[in-house]
N, C-alpha and C positions, 0 to 999 in steps of 0.2 A: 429457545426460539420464541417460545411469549412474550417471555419476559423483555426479549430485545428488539421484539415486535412492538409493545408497547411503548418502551419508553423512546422509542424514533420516530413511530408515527403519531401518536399522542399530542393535536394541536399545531403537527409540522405544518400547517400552513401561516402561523404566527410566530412573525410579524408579518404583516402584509406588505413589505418592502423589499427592494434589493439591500441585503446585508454585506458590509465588509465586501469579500471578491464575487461575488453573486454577479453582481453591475458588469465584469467583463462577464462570464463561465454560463449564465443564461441569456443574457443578450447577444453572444455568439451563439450559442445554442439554437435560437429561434433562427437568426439569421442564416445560418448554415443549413439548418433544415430545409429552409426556405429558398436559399440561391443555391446549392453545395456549397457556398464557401462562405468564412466569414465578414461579414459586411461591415461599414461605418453607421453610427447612430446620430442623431441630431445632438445638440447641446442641449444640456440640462432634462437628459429620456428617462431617468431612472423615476421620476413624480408622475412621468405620463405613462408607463412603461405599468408601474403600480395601480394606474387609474384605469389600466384596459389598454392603452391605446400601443399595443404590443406588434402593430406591425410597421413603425415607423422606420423601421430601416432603410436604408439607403440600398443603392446600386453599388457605389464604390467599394472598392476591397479593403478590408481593415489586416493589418499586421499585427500580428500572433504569434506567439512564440512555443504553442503548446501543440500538439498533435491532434488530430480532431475526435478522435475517436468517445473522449470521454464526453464534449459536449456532442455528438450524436447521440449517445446515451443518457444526457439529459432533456435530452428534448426530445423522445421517447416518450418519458412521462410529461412533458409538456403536452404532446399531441392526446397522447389519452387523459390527461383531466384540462385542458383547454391552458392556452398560454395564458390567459389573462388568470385563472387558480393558481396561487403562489405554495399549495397543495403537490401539485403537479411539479411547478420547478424543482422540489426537494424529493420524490419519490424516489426516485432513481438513486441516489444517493441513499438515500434512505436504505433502499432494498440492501443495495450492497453493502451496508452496515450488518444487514442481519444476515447475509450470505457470509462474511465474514465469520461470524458468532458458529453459522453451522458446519463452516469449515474447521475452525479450530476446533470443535469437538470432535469431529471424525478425524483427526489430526494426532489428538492426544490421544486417542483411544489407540491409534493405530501405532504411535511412537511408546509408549507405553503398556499396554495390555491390557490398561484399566479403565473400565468405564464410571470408576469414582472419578477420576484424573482427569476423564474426559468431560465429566459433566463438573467439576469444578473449574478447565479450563475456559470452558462456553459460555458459563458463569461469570465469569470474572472481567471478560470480555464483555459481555452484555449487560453486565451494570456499572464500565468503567468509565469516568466523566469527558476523555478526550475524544472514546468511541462515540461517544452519544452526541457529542456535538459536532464531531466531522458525519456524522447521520443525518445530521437536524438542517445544515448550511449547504449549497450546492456550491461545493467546490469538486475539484477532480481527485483528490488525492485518495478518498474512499476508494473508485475504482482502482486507481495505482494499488492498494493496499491488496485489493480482494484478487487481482490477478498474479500478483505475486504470490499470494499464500496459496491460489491453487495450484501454481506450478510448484512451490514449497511442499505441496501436498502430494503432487503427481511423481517429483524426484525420488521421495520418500517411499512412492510404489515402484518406481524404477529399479530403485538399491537394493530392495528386497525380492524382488523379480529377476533384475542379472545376475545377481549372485546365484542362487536356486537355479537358474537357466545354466551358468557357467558350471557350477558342480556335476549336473546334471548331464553334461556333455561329456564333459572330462571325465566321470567313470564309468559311461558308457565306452569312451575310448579305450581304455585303461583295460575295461573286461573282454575288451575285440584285442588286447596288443597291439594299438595303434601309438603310436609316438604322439605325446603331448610337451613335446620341448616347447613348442609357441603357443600352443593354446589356441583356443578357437577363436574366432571372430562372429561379435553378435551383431546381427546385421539388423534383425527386427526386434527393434527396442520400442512398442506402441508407447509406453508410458514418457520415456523422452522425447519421443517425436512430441508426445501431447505437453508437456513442460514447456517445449519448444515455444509450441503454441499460446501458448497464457503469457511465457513470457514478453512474446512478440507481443501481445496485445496490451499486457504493460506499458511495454516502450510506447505504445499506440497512444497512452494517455500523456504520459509525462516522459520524460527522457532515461529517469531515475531505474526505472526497469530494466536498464541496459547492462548497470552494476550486478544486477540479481541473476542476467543471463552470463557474464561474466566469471563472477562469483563460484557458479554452479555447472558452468562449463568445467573450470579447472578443479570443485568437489570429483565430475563424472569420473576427468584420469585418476586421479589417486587416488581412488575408492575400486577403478577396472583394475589400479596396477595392484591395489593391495589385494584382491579377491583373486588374482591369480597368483602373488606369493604365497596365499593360503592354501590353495587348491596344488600349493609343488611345482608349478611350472617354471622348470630351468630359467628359461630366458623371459621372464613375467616384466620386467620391467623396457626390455627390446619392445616387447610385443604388443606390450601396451600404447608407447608411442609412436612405433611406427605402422601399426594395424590397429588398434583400436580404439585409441584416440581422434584418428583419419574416420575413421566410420562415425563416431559417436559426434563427432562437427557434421558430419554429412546429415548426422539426423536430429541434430538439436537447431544450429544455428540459420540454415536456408528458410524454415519454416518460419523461424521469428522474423527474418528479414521481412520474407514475404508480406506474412500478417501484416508486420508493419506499413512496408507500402503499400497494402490493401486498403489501410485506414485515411492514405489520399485519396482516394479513388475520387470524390466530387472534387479537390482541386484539380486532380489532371485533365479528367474529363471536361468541366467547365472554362469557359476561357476568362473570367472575370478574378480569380483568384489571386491574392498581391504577390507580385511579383512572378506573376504566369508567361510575362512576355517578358525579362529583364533583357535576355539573351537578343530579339528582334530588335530593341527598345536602345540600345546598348555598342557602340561599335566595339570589336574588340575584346567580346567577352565570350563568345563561340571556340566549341572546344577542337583541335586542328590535331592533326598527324593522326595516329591510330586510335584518337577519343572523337574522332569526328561524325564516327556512325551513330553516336548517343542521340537520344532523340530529343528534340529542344526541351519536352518539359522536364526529362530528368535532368536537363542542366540548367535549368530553372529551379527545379526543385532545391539541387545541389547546395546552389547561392543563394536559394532559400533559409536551408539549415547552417550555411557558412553565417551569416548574418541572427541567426536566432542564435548559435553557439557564443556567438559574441558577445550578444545582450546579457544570457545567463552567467557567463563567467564574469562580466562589466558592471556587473548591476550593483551596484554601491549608494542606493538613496535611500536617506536616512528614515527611518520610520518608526513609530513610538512603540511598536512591541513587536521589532525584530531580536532576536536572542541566539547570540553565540551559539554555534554546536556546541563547543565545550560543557557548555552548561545545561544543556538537554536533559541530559542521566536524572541532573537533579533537581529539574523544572522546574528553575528561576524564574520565567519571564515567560509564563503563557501567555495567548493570544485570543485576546478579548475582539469578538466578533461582532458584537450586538449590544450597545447600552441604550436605554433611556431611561432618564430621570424625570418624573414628575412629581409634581406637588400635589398639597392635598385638592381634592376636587378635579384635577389635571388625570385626565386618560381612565379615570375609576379609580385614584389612587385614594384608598381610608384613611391613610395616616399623615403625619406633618411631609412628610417625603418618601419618594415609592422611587425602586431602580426594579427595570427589567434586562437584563443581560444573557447573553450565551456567549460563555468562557471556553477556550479548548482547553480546560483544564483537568488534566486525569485524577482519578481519587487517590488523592497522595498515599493512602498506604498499600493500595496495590503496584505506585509506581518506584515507589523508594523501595516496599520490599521486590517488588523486581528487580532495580538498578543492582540490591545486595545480591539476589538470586544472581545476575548477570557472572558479579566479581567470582561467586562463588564456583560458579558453574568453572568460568576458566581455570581456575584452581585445578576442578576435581579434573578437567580433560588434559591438563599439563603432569596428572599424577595419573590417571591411570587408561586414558586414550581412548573414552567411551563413545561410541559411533553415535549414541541418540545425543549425546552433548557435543559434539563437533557438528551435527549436522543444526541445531539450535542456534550455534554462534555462527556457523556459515550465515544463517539469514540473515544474524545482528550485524555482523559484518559490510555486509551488502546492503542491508540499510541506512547502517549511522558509519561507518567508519569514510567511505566517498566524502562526505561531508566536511570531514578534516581538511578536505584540498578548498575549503571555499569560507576559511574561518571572516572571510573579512568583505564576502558578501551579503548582503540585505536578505535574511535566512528570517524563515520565526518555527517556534516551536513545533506548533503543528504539523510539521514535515515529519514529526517523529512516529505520525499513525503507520507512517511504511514497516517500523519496525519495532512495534508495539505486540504485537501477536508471539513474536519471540521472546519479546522481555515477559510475557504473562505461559508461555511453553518454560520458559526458564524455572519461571515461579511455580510452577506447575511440577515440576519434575523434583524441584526442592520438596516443595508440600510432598510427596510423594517418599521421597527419602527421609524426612520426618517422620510421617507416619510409618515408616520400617516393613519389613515385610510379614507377612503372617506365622513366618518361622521365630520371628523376638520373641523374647520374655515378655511374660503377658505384661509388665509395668511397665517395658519400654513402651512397647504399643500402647497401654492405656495413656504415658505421658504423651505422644506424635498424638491421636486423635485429643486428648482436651487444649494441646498447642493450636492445631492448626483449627478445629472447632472456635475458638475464640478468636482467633486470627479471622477467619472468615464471618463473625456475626462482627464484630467491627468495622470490617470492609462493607458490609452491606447498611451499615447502620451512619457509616459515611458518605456513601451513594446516596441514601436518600436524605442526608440531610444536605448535601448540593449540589441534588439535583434542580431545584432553582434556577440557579443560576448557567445548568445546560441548558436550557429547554425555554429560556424564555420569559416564565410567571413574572409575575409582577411582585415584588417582596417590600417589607418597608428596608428604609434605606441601611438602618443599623443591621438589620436581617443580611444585606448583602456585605456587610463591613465585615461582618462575623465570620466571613469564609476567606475572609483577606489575611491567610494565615503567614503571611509574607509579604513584606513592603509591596516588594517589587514584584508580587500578583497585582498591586491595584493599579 
């Protein structure tokens, strides 16, 4: 947690600028704080914006396509280190970079039993170069990231709490001679109810959270159906879809709705918000026969998201470091956030040429050996059906495989932090199998620890040497060349 302490907060108020998507993500941010909803800015605000003059917003309603929830959360830390501190725009983000780091290690401890596993996952996390620069940038996806993995983390207490609960029941029945043909029905499930909830807050940021409730909706039945084929119940597979399925909707998916619509709550309330009156505004577009009790702003809302769903699937403009899904796994085409080039005497620079940058680029040996961890994992769950490696690729799943549906939209790499914590759980679980169990031959073991030993002084010894180029620093310009270990990173 220090150590991911550090290298986030470390200078996060440099550059004194709006970077890359900053320019929408805190200037909606202030605005929304400021009216509930998000507003339009003047031309050419991002110099004045930088200079202080942070309350230039308009009154007009600006069109967005993102949920509000995560810029209410950066502008949070706006309000507590003042909007004009470029400090404050990135805290929040920040934080939830290192919430992140403390999740995965209470994660791997708990999927694994090891608190080697768990403090090499938190590890790997917290010195890896995509983390630390979606920490450093105020963009929304850190939050996407962190509320997925705690409901990733809450499921994870779920499955190990129903089952235990269902055993539990069933031979209590079993020693009364009560009949367990159907099996019980678990009505209070706190840890999915609370799933529910991160989930919904997900969706709150970005829409992408919707595949994760999705995803893990349909883990819950096959995981209740399987837990009652273990526990002997005749009709386990009846019972599971038509009683416990019905319940585990009832307590997963209301609460996420909810949440989610809770995250409008200043457009509904506000009447300035775009597109709050379309329906008044509009002839013709008022909803009749048994949809006419809806209340205007949810059908305003409605044609709200009918209209943002459009743009996201629509959006095809070209841009110089957007990158294939396909090419994700093996990050081709990271996404450069932050350059400047100066010369010598220009900005402080000592040498004939100085570049300062922040790359969303991960430490290629934590990422390629995770992409192999990835392959490997599926291997071993198609051979022997292991519950902690199915529930690993459920999340990969949920993060990167949706993506396939939109190979030919204006996509970039750093979208992959949603599902980055899995591919380093993956890697994680391998290290782990490496190192073998304490029952091997003492040469097995001594070979797993001097493997993974060097594997990890590597990893770290690659972290810092580009780190640089997360974060910021000013390097000479051949300094930043040297990390251009791939055309098509420059």
């Amino acid at each position: 947690m220090v150590i991911a302490a550090v290298l986030r907060l470390w200078n996060l108020g440099q550059p004194h600028s709006l970077i890359f998507d900053e320019t929408f993500y805190v200037k909606d941010a202030w605005s929304l704080w400021n009216n509930g909803y998000e507003t339009t800015w003047p031309a050419e605000a991002d110099p004045r914006f930088a200079a202080g003059e942070t309350n230039i917003f308009t009154n007009a309603a600006s069109y967005v396509v993102h949920p509000p929830l995560g810029k209410w959360l950066i502008a949070l830390g706006m309000v507590a280190f003042g909007s004009t501190d470029s400090f404050g725009w990135r805290i929040s983000v920040a934080i939830a970079g290192i919430l992140m780091v403390f999740l995965i290690t209470l994660i791997a401890r708990r999927l694994t039993g090891s608190t080697l596993l768990a403090v090499i996952a938190g590890g790997l996390l917290a010195i890896d170069g995509q983390a630390i620069a979606m920490s450093r940038v105020s963009l929304l996806d850190n939050f996407l990231s962190l509320f997925v993995l705690a409901g990733f983390g809450l499921m994870l207490i779920d499955r190990e709490w129903s089952r235990r609960r269902l055993g539990d029941i069933v031979a209590e029945r079993r020693s009364r001679g009560r009949s367990t043909n159907w099996g019980p029905t678990l009505w209070w499930r706190p840890w999915l109810f609370m799933a529910g909830l991160t989930f919904g807050l997900a969706c709150s940021v970005k829409w992408s959270g919707i595949y994760f409730l999705a995803a893990f909706g349909i883990y819950v039945i096959l995981m209740d159906a399987l837990d009652r084929r273990r526990e002997g119940i005749p009709f386990w597979l009846t019972a599971t879809l038509l009683k416990q399925s019905v319940v585990a909707f009832l307590t997963f998916v209301p609460i996420a709705f909810i949440t989610y619509l809770s995250s409008w709550t200043g457009w509904i309330l506000t009447a300035g918000g775009y597109g709050r009156h379309t329906i008044t505004a509009t002839n013709g577009l008022a909803w009749t026969g048994p949809f006419a009790w809806v209340p205007e702003w949810a059908q305003n809302l409605w044609l709200y998201h009918q209209s943002a769903y459009a743009f996201h699937t629509g959006l095809t403009v070209s841009h110089p470091y957007q990158a294939n899904p396909l090419t994700w796994l093996f990050m081709i085409r990271p996404t450069s956030m932050y350059y400047e080039g100066s010369k010598l005497g220009e900005n402080g620079c000592a040498f004939d040429s100085c570049s300062a940058a922040i790359t969303g680029l991960a430490n290629p040996l934590i990422w390629w050996a995770g992409t192999a961890a990835i392959a490997y994992l599926i291997y071993r769950f198609a051979r022997w059906r292991e519950w902690r490696v199915g529930i690993i690729l459920v999340g990969m799943i949920a993060g990167y495989l949706p993506w396939m549906l939109y190979l030919n939209r204006t996509v970039f790499q750093f979208y992959s932090i949603i599902f980055e914590p899995y591919m380093i759980l993956a890697l994680t679980l391998t290290i782990g199998i490496i190192l073998g169990k304490r029952t091997d031959a003492t040469w097995r073991r001594l070979s797993g620890i001097r493997v993974v030993t060097v594997f990890l002084i590597f990893v770290i010894l690659v972290s810092a040497f580009f780190f640089p180029i997360w974060s910021g620093m000013q390097v000479p310009y051949w300094f930043w060349q040297a990390h251009m270990w791939l055309p098509s990173w420059i």
